[in-house]
C-alpha positions as CSV (number, residue, x, y, z in Angstrom):
1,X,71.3,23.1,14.8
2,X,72.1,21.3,11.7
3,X,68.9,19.5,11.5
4,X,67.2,23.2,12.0
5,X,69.4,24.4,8.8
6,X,68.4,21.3,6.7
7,X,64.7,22.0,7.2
8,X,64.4,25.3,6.8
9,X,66.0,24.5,3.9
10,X,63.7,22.0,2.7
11,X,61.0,24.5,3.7
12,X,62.1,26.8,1.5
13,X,62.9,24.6,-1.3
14,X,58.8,23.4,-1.5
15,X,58.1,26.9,-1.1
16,X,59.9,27.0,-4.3
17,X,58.7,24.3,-6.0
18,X,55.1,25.0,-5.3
19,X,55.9,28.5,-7.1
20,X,57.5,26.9,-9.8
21,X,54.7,24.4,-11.0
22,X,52.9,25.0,-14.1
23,X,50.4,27.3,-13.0
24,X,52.3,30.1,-11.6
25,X,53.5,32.5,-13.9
26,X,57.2,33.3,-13.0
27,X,60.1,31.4,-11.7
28,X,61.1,33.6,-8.9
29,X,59.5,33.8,-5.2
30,X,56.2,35.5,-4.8
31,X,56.6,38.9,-3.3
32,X,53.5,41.3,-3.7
33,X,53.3,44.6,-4.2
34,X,49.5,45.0,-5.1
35,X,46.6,42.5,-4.2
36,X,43.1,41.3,-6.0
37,X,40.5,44.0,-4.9
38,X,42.8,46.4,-3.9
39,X,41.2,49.9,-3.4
40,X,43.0,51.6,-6.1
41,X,41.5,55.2,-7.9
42,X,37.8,54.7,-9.6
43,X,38.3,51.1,-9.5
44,X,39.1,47.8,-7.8
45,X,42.8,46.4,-8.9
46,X,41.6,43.6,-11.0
47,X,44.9,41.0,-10.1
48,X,48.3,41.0,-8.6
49,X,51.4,42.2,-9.0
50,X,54.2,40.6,-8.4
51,X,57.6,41.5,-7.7
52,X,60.7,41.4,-9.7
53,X,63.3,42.8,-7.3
54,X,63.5,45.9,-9.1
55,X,64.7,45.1,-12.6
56,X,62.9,44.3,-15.9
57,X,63.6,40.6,-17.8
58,X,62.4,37.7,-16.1
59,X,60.7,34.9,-18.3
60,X,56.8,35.4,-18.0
61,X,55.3,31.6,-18.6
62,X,52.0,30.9,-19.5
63,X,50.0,28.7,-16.3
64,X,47.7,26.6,-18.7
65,X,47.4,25.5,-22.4
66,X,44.9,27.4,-24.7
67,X,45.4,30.0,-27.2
68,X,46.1,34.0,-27.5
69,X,42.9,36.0,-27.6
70,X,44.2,39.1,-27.2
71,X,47.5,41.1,-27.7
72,X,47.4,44.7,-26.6
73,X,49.8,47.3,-26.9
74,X,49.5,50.9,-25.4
75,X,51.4,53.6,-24.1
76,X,49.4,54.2,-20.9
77,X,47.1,51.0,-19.5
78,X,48.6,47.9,-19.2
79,X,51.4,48.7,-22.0
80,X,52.6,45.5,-23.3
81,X,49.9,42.6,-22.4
82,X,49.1,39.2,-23.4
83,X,45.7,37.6,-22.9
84,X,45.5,33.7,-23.1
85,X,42.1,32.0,-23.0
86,X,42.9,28.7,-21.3
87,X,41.2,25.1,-22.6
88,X,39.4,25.2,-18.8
89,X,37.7,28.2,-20.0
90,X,39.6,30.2,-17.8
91,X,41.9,33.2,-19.1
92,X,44.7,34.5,-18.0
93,X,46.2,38.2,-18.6
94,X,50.2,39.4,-18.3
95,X,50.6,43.3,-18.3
96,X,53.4,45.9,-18.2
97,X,55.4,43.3,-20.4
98,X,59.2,44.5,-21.4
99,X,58.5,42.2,-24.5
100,X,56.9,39.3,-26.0
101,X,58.8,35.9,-26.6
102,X,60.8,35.5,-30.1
103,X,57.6,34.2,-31.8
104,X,55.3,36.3,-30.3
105,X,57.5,39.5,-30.9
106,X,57.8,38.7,-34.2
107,X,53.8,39.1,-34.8
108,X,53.8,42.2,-32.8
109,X,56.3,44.1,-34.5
110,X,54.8,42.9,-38.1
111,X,51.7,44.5,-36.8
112,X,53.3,47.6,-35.9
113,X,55.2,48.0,-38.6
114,X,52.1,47.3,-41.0
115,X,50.0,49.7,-39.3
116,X,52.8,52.4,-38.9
117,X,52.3,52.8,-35.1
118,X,53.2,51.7,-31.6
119,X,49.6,51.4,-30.5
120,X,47.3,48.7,-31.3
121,X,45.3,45.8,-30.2
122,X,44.3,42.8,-31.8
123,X,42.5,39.7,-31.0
124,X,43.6,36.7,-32.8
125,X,41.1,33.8,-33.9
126,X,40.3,30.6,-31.3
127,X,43.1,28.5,-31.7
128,X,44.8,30.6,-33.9
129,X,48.1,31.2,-31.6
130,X,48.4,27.9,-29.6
131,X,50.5,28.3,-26.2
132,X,51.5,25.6,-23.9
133,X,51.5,25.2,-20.8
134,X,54.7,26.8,-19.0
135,X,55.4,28.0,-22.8
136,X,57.4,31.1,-22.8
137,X,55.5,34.0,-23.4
138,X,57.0,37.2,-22.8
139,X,59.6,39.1,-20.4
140,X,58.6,40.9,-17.0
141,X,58.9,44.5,-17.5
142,X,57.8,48.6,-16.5
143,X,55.6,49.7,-19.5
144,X,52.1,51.3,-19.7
145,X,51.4,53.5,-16.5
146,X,53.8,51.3,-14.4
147,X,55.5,53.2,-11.4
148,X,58.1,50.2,-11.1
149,X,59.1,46.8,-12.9
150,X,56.8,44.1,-11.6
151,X,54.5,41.6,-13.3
152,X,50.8,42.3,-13.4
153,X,49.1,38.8,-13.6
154,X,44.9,38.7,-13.6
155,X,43.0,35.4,-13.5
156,X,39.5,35.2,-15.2
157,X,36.7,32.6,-14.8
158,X,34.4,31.4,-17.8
159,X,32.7,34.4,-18.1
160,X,35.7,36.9,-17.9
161,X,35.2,38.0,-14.3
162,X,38.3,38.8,-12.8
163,X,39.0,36.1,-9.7
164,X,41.8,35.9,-6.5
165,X,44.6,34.0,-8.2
166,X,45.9,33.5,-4.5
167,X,42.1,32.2,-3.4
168,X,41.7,30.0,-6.8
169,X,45.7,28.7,-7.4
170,X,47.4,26.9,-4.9
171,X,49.9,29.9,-4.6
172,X,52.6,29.8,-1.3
173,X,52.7,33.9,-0.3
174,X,54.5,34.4,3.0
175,X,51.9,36.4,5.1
176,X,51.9,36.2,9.0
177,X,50.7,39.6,9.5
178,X,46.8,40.6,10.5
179,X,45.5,43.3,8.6
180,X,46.2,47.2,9.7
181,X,43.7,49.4,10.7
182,X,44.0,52.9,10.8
183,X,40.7,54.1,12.0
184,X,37.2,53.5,12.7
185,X,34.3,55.6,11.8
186,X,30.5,55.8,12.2
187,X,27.5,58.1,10.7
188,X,24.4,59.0,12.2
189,X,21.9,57.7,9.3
190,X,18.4,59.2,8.3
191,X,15.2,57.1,8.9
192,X,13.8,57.8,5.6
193,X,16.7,56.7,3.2
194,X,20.4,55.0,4.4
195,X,21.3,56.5,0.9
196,X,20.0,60.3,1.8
197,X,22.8,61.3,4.5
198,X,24.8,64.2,4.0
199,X,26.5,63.9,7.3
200,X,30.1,63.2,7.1
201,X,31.7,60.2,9.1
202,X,32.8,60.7,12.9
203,X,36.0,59.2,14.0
204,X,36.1,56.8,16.8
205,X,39.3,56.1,19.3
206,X,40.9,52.9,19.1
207,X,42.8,51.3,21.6
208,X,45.1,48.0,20.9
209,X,44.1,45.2,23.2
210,X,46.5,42.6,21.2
211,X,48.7,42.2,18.4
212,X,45.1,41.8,16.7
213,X,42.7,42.6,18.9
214,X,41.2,46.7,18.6
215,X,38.5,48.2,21.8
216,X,36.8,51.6,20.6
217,X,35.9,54.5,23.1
218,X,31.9,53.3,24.0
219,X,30.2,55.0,21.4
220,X,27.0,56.9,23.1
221,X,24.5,57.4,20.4
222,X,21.1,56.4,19.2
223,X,19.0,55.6,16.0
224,X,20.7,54.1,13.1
225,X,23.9,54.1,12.3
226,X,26.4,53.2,9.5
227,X,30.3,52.0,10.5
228,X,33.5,52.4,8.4
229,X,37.0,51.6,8.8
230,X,40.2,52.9,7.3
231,X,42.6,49.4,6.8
232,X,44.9,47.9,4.8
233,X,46.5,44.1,4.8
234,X,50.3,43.6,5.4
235,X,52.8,41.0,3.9
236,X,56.4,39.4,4.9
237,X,59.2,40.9,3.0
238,X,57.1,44.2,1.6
239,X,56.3,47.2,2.5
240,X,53.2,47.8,0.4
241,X,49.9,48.4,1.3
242,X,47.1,45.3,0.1
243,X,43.7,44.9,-0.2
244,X,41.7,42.6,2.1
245,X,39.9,39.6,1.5
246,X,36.9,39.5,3.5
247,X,35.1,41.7,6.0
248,X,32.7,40.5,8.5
249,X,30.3,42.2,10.9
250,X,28.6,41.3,14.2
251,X,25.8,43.1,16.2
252,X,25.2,41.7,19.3
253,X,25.9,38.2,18.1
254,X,24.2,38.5,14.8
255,X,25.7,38.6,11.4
256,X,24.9,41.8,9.8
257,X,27.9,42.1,7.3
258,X,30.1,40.2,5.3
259,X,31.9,40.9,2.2
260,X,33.9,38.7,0.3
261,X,36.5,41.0,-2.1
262,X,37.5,37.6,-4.1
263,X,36.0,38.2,-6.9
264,X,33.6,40.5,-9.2
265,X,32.9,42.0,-13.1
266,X,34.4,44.4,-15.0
267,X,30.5,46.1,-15.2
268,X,30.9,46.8,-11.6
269,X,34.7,48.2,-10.5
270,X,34.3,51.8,-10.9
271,X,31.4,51.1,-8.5
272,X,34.3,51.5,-5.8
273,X,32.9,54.6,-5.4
274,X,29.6,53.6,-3.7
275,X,32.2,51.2,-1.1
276,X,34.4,53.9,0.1
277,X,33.4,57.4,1.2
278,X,34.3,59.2,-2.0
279,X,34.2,62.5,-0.3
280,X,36.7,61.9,2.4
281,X,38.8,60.2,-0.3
282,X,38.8,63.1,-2.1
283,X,39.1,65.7,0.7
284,X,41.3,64.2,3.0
285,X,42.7,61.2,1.2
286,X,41.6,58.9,3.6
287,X,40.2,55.8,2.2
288,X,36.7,54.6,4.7
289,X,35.6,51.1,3.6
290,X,31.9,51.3,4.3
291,X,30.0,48.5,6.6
292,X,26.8,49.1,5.4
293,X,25.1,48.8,1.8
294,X,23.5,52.0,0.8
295,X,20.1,51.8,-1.5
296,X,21.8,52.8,-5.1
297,X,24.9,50.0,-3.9
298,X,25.0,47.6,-7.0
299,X,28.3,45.5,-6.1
300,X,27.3,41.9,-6.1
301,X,29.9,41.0,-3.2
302,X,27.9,41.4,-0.5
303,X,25.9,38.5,1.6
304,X,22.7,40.9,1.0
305,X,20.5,38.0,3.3
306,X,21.8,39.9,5.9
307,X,20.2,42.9,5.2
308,X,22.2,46.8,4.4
309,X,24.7,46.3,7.9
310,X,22.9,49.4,9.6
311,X,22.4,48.6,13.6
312,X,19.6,50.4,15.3
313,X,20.6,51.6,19.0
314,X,16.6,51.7,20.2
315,X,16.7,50.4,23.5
316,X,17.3,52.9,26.4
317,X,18.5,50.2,29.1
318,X,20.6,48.2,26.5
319,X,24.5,47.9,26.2
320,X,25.5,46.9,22.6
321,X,28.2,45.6,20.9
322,X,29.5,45.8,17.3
323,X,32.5,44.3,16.8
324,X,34.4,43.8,13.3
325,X,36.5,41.4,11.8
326,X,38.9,42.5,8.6
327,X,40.5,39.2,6.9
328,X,43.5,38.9,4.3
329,X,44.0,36.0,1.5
330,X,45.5,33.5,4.5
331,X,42.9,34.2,7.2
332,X,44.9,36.2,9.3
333,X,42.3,38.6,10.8
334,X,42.1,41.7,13.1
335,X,38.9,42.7,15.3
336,X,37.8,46.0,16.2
337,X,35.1,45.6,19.3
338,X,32.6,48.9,19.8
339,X,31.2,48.9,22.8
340,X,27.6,51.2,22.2
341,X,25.0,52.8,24.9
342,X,22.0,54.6,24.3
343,X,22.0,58.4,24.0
344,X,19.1,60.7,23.1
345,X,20.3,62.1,19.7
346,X,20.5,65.5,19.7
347,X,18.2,67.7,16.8
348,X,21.2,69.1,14.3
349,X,22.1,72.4,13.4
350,X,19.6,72.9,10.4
351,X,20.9,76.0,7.9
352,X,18.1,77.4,6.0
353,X,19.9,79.6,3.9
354,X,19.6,78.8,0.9
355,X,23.1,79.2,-0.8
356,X,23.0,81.3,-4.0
357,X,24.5,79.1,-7.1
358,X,22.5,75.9,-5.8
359,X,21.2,73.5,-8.7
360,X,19.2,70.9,-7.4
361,X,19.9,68.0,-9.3
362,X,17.5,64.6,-9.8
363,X,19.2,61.9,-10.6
364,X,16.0,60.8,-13.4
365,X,16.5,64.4,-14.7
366,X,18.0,65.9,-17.7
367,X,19.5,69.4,-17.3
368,X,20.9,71.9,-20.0
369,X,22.4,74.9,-18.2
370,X,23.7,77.9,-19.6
371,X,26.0,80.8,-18.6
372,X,27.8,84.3,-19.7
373,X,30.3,81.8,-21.4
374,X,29.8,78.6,-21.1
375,X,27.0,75.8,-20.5
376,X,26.4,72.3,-19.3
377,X,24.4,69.9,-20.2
378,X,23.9,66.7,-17.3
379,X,22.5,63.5,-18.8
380,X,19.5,61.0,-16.5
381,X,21.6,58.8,-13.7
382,X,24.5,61.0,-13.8
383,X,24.7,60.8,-10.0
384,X,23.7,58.0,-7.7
385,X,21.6,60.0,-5.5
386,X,19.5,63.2,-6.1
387,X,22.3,66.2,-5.4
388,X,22.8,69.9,-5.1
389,X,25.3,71.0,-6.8
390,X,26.7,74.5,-6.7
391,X,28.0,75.8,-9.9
392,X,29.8,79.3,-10.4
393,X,31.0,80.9,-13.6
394,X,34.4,83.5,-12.5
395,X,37.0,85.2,-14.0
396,X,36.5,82.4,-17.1
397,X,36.7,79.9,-15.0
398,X,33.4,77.2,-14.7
399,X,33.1,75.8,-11.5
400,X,31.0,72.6,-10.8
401,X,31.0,72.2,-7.2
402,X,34.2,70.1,-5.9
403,X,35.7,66.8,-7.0
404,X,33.8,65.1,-3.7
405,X,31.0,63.9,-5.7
406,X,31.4,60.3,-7.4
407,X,30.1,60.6,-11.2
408,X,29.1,57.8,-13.3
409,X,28.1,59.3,-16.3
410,X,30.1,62.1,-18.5
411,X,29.1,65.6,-18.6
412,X,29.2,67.8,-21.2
413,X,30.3,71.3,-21.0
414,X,31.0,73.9,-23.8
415,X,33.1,77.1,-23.4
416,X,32.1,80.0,-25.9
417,X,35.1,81.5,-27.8
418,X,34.2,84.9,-28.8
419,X,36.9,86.3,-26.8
420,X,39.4,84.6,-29.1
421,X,40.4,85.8,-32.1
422,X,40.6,83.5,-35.3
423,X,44.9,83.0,-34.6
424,X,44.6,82.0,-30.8
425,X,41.4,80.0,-30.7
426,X,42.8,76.8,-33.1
427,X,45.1,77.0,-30.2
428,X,42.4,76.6,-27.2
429,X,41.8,73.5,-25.2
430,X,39.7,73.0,-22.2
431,X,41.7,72.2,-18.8
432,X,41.2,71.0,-15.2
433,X,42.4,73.3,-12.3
434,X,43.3,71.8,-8.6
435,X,43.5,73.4,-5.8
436,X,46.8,74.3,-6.2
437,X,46.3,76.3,-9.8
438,X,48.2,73.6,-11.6
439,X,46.2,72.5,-14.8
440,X,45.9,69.6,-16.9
441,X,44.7,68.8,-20.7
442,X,41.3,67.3,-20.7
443,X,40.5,68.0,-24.5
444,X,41.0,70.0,-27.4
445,X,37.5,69.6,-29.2
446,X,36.3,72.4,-31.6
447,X,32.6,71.8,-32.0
448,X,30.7,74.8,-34.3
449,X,32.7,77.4,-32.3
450,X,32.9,76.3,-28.8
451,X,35.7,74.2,-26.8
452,X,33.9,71.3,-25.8
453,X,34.7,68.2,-23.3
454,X,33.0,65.5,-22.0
455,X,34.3,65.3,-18.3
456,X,33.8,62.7,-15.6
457,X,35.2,64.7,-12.2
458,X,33.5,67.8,-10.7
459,X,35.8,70.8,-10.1
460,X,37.3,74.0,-11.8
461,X,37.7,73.8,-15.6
462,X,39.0,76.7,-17.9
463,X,39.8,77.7,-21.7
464,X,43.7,77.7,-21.8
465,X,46.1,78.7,-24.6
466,X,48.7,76.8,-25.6
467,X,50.8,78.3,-28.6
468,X,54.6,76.6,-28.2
469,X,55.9,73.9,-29.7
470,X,57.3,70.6,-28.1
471,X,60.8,69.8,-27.2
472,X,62.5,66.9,-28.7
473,X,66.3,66.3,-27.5
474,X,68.4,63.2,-29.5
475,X,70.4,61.6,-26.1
476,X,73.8,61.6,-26.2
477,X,74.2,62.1,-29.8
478,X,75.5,65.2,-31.3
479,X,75.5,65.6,-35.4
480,X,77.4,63.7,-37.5
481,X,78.5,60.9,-34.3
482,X,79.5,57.8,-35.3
483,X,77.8,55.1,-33.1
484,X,78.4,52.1,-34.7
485,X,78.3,50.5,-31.3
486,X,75.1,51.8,-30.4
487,X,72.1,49.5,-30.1
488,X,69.4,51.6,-30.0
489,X,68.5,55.8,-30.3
490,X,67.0,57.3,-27.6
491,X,65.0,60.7,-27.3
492,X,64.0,62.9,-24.5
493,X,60.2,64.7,-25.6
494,X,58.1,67.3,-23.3
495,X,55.4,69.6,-23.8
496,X,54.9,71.8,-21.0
497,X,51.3,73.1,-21.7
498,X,48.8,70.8,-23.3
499,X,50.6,67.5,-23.8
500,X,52.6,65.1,-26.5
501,X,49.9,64.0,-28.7
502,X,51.5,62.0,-31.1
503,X,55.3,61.5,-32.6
504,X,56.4,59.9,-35.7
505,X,60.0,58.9,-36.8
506,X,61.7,58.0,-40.0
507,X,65.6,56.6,-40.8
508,X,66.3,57.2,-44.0
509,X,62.4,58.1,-44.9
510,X,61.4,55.2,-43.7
511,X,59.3,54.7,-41.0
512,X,60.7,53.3,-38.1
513,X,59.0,51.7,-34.7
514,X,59.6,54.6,-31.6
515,X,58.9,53.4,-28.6
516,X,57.4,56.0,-26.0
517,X,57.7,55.4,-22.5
518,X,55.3,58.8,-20.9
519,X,56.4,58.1,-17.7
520,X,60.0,59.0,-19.1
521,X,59.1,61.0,-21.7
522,X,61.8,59.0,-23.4
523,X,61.4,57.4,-27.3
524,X,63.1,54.6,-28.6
525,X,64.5,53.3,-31.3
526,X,66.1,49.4,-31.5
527,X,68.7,49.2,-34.6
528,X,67.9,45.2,-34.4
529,X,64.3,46.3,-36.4
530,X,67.3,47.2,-39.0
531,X,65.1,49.6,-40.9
532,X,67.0,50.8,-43.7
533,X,69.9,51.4,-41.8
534,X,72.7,52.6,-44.1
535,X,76.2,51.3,-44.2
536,X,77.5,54.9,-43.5
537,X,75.4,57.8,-43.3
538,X,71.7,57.9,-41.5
539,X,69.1,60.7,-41.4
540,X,66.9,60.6,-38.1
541,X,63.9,62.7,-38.7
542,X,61.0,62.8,-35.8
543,X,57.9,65.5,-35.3
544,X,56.4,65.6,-32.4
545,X,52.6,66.9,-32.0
546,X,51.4,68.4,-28.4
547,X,47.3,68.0,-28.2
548,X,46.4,71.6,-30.1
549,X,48.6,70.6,-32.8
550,X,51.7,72.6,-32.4
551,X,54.8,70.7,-34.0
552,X,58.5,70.3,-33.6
553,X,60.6,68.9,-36.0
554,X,63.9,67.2,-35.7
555,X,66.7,66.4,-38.2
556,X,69.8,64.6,-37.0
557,X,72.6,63.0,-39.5
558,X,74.4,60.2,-37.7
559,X,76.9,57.9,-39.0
560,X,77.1,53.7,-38.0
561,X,78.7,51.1,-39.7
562,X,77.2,47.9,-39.9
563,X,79.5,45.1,-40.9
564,X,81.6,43.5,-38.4
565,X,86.0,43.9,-40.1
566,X,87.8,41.1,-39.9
567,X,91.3,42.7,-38.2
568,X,94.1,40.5,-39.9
């Protein structure tokens, strides 16, 4: 028993230690709670985030030496992230930063000061910042769009291409568990294109063979056809939901799929769209990973030799067999096995009623359409695919067919504003409706007259009015408080119609460094910038500006006391 202690002990000591070396960026066990390539909205996650059981602070180290080539600071995004172009040529990026080390800080906040604003982005000459390898460079943290403190950490080869950091760095992550699948899907392709089917995917039952083994219902069909599959990977000590590593396809024997999700460019990760079914993503939030590469498919991380992964089921007196293998970063797999027979394919349901409000759309096409109120005007390659879209102007609403179609270029629309008298329209701005009749701010752009947006989602948009002010509450803080003991001020802001917009602050008319957290809606303010802070009295003043330009003002007198008395 003892001897079983000591080496699980020394196990997980090396673990440790193999964490801990010089090119791993924390000094804390790896625990995941988002993978390279993960299927995330309009995009592939572009590197890993790492746990930091639930609290901000831990020391973020650089893994190599080279030099900062870009600091970026933004309320949404990334919020506070560091880029480090490595002597290797590699680079290295470290998001959702609480803050930058003591010398790094110190740039950042000159910058911001300088500039009068929290937002900003610089990129700082070769060699110009040196860092060292395992050089302190900042402190784990929850800004940006962050739904939790964690670290995201991206590696980047020599020509900026985001890479596996678990594939490429000899990084220990517990993971014992095969991948999860959630279901398997096929669609009956046209001969003419694999890119012209409007059919929607069929779902297939799965029965579990072994802790990773999967046997569909024999699937009785004929002609060509596509699969997908709904999966996910699993880790040790989490209970998030990764991305795979590699998928791989057989057809009776023969390779006619693989996929390696290891790496791939920044020009080609909104292209997500053309891997998963966007339509029953959208519809029925179901995320099918496609097995097949349809014609207008430009992701380069395909084994194309193999051909597009569509099997052809021609033979009458033939039993197939399609059978699927879904890997993670450590190899564990799980295989699906479809059994398939011939079937003569039925002739579909053809509806030839042509549906009123039907544009047909060509992808190599340029289209300006007008309405009672409003028109649209759709640019060449807007789609991937020639489309028909139905579009429907009601009750001031414009409707452009449903959020089911992936976009890749934006399109304009313009929303007349006759109706609006000179008071109300300054006060306009274009929103997005769901299905539930909540709306969202998408732009407040008066062009000669008419509320224009550039939009890059199908669905409902509308003109809204938004004519009240923000809300701005000082927390915990009533007028005239002494709070000498206070470190920093903190603000609660809202708009409840179009959106903040923009804030500014000043402590004794002098502008001072708020910083927003939208997630929150919180500001704040850190007394150690020591802005003209006065030995007594303080005057907090902050506007607030929603996106149509309505403003609230706030005026708070506080007192604080500075110096530290010596009690004799």
């Amino acid at each position: 028993m003892r001897y079983y202690l000591l080496t699980l002990f020394f196990l997980f000591n090396s673990i440790i230690n193999s964490q801990n070396s010089g090119d791993y960026p924390l000094d804390i066990p790896i625990i995941l709670s988002g993978t390279f390539a993960e299927l995330r909205p309009n995009h592939f996650h572009a590197g890993i985030d790492i746990k930091t059981k639930g609290t901000e602070g831990f020391n973020v180290y650089s893994i190599g030496d080279g030099y900062i080539s870009r600091i970026q600071v933004t309320h949404g995004g990334y919020g506070k992230a560091l880029y480090i172009k490595h002597d290797n040529g590699q680079s290295s990026v470290y998001a959702h930063l609480k803050k930058y080390s003591p010398k790094i800080e110190k740039i950042v906040k000159e910058i911001q000061y300088s500039n009068e604003s929290y937002n900003f982005r610089v990129y700082p000459k070769k060699n110009e910042i040196r860092i060292s390898e395992k050089e302190l460079i900042g402190f784990s943290g929850n800004t940006g769009r962050s739904y939790g403190p964690h670290l995201h950490y991206e590696l980047r080869d020599d020509k900026d291409r985001p890479v596996n950091p678990l594939k490429y760095k000899n990084y220990t992550v517990l993971d014992t568990i095969p991948p999860v699948v959630n279901g398997l899907f096929y669609k009956e392709i046209p001969e003419q294109s694999i890119s012209g089917s409007n059919s929607s995917f069929k779902n297939l039952k799965l029965t579990r063979v072994s802790n990773k083994v999967f046997i569909s219902d024999t699937l009785y069909t004929s002609g060509l056809i596509g699969f997908g599959v709904n999966s996910y990977d699993k880790m040790n000590n989490t209970w998030n939901k990764m991305g795979l590593s590699n998928i791989k396809a057989n057809f009776n024997g023969y390779k006619v799929f693989d996929m390696n999700l290891n790496s791939f460019s920044f020009d080609e990760w909104r292209h997500i769209n053309t891997f998963i079914d966007y339509a029953s993503y959208k519809n029925k939030k179901i995320k099918i990973q496609k097995l097949y590469i349809e014609d207008y498919n430009p992701l380069d991380m395909y084994n194309r030799s193999l051909g597009n992964g569509i099997v052809n089921i021609k033979d009458k007196n033939k039993v197939y067999l399609y059978s699927i293998r879904l890997f993670d970063y450590n190899k564990n797999y799980t295989e699906i096995l479809v059994p398939i027979s011939w079937q003569e394919k039925r002739n579909p349901k053809t509806n030839e009623l042509k549906l009123e409000n039907i544009y047909s759309i060509s992808k190599d096409s340029i289209y300006n359409l007008s309405f009672t109120g409003s028109t649209i005007k759709i640019s060449k390659n807007t789609f991937y695919t020639d489309k028909e879209i139905e579009i429907i102007e009601r009750n001031n609403i414009l409707s452009i067919d449903e959020d089911s179609i992936p976009v890749l270029k934006k399109i304009t629309i313009k929303f007349n504003m006759e109706r609006y008298n000179d008071s109300l329209t300054n006060k306009t701005y274009i929103a997005k409706v769901d299905k539930e009749n909540k709306s969202s701010f998408v732009s407040n752009n008066l062009v000669n007259g008419k509320q224009t947006a550039d939009i890059k989602l199908l669905g409902n948009y509308m003109v809204k009015v938004d004519s009240i002010p923000p809300n701005i509450n000082l927390i915990e803080i009533e007028d005239n408080q002494w709070i000498s003991n206070r470190t920093k001020l903190q603000l609660m802001i809202n708009d409840k119609d179009s959106g903040i917009n923009s804030y500014t602050g000043t402590l004794n008319d002098k502008w001072i460094l708020l910083e927003y957290n939208p997630m929150k809606g919180i500001l704040t303010y850190d007394f150690n910038d020591n802005i003209n802070n006065s030995e007594s009295k303080n005057i907090l003043k902050v506007h607030v500006t929603d996106n149509v330009g309505n403003t609230k003002h706030l005026e708070k007198v506080f007192f604080r006391t500075l110096k530290k008395w010596k009690i004799l």
